[in-house]
C-alpha distance (Angstrom), angle and dihedral (degrees) to the residues before:
residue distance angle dihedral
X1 . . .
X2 3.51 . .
X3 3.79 98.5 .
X4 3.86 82.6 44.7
X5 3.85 81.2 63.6
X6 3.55 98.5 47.9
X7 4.45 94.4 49.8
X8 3.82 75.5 53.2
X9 3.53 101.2 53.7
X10 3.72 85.9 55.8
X11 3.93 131.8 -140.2
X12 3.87 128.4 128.3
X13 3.82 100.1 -59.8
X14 3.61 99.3 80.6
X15 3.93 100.9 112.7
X16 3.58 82.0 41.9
X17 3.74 97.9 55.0
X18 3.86 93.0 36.6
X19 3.93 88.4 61.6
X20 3.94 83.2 52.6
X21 3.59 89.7 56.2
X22 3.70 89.4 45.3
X23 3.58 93.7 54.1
X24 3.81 95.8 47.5
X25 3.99 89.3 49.5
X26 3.78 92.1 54.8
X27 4.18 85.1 42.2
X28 4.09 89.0 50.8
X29 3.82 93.7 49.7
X30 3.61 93.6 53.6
X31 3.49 87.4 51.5
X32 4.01 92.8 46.5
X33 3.81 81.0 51.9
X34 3.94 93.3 50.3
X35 3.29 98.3 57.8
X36 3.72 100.1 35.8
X37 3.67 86.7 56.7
X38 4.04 89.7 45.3
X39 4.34 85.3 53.6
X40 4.01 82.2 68.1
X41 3.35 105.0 43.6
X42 3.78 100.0 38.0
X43 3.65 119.0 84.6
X44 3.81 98.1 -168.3
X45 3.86 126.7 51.5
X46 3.59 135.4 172.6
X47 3.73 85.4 -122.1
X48 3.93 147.8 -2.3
X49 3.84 117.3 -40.4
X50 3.45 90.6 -131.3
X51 4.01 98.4 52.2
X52 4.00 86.1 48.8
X53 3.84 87.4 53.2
X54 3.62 96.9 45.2
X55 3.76 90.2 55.3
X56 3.31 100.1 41.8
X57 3.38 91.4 57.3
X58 3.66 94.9 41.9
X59 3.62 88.5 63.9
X60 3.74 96.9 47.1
X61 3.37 85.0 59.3
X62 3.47 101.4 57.8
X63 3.93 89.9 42.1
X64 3.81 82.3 60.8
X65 3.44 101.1 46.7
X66 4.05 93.2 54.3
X67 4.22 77.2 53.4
X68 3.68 89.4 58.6
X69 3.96 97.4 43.1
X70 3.65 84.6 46.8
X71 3.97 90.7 47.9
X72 3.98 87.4 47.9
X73 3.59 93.1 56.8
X74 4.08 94.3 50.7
X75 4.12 86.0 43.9
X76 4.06 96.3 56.4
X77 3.32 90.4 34.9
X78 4.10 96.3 -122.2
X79 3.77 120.4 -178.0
X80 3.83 104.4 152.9
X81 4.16 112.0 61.6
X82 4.32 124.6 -159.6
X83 3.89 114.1 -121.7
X84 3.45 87.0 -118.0
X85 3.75 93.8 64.5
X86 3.85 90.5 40.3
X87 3.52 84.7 65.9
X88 3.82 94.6 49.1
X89 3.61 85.8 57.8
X90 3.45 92.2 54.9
X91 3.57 95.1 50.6
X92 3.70 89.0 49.6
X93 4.21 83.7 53.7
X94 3.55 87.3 54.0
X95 3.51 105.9 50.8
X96 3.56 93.2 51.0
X97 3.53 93.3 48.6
X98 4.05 82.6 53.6
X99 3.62 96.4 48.3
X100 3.96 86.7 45.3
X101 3.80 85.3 68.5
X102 3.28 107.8 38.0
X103 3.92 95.4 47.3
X104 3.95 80.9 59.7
X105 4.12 88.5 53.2
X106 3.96 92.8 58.2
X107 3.82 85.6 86.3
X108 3.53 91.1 89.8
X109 3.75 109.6 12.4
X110 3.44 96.7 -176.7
X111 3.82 105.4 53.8
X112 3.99 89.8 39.8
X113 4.15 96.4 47.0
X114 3.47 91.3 109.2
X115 3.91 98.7 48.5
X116 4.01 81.1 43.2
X117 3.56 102.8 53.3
X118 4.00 88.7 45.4
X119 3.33 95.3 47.9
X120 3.63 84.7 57.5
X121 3.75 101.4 55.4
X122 4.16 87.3 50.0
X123 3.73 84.9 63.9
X124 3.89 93.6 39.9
X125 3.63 90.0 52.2
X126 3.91 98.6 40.9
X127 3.95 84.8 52.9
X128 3.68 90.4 54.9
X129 3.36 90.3 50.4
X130 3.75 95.7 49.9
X131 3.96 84.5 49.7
X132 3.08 93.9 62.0
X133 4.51 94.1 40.0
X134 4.08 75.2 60.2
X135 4.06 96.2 50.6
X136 4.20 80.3 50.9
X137 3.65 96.5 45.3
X138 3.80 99.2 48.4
X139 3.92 91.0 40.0
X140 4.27 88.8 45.9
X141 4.01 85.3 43.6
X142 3.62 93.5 55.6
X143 3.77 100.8 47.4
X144 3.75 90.6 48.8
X145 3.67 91.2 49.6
X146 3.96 99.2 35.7
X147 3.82 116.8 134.9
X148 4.04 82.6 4.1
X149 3.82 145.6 70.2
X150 3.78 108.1 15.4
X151 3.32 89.8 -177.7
X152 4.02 96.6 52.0
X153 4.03 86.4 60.2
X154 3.12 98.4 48.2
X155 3.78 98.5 46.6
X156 3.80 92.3 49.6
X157 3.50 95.7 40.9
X158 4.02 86.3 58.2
X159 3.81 90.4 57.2
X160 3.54 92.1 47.1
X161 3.91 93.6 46.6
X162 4.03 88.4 48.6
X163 4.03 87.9 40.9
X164 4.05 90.9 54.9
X165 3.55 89.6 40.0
X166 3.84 91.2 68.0
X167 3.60 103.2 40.7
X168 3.88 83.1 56.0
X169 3.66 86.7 57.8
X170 3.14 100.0 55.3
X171 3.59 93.5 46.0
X172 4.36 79.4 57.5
X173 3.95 79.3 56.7
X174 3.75 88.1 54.8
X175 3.74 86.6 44.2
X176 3.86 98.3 61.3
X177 3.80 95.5 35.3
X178 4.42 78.2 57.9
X179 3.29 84.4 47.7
X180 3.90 100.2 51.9
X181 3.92 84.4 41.6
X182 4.24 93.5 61.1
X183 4.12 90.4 46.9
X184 3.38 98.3 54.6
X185 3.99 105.8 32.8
């Protein structure tokens, strides 16, 4: 997420930064992997299989979808970034940062349910509020680009579609860790 940030803040690093990305996609799969393997060969787990594989994978997904905005950017070429999809970036930062820490609460569901469930409705809200930087964007996007460069809107509109995409995965993140919250409280 945060180099995700930093190919969308621009400059002359981007191939640079997309390899990074790259590199930590390939590390988060073999993680993904690692613990998917350690669901069948452990016998005792601080909560249901399932909920473990649901989030697991929830997070794999949204590791994959800053890959893909990060592989859109390299494929249409984009150097120069809208403020509105600066802050999607950020909001993408900050949900991971707030999925970070409440991944490391799970330890003891029941005496961290509280921090858990607010957690949660940060990331709910900071996805709403990256919705709604994406409704901005794409209107601001197509009034600068009315009656003009086609291809403009429909390169920026990409980023933002692949930008929203992974703040609403994380927000799924936010969903299972809910979810994992209500079973065991």
């Amino acid at each position: 997420a945060i180099v995700l940030r930093e190919m969308v803040a621009g400059g002359d690093q981007l191939k640079r930064r997309f390899q990074t990305i790259l590199d930590l996609e390939h590390e988060a799969d073999a993680i993904a992997r690692e613990v998917l393997l350690g669901l069948r060969t452990t016998f005792i787990t601080p909560f249901d299989r399932a909920d473990i594989q649901s989030l697991i994978t929830s997070m794999d997904d949204s590791v994959d979808l800053c890959k893909a905005t990060a592989k859109a950017i390299m494929l249409f070429e984009m150097t120069d970034f809208e403020p509105e999809m600066r802050k999607m970036a950020d909001a993408v930062v900050e949900c991971s940062e707030l999925a970070e820490r409440a991944v490391g609460l799970l330890h003891d569901v029941s005496k961290n349910a509280t921090a858990l469930n607010e957690i949660c409705l940060q990331i709910t809200r900071i996805e709403g509020d990256a919705d709604d930087a994406y409704d901005r964007g794409l209107e601001q996007l197509y009034q600068k680009v009315k009656g003009g460069d086609a291809l403009e809107f429909i390169r920026s509109s990409e980023i933002y579609k692949h930008l929203e995409d992974t703040v609403d995965s994380l927000d799924d993140v936010a969903d299972e860790i809910q979810g994992i919250v209500i079973e065991h409280v």
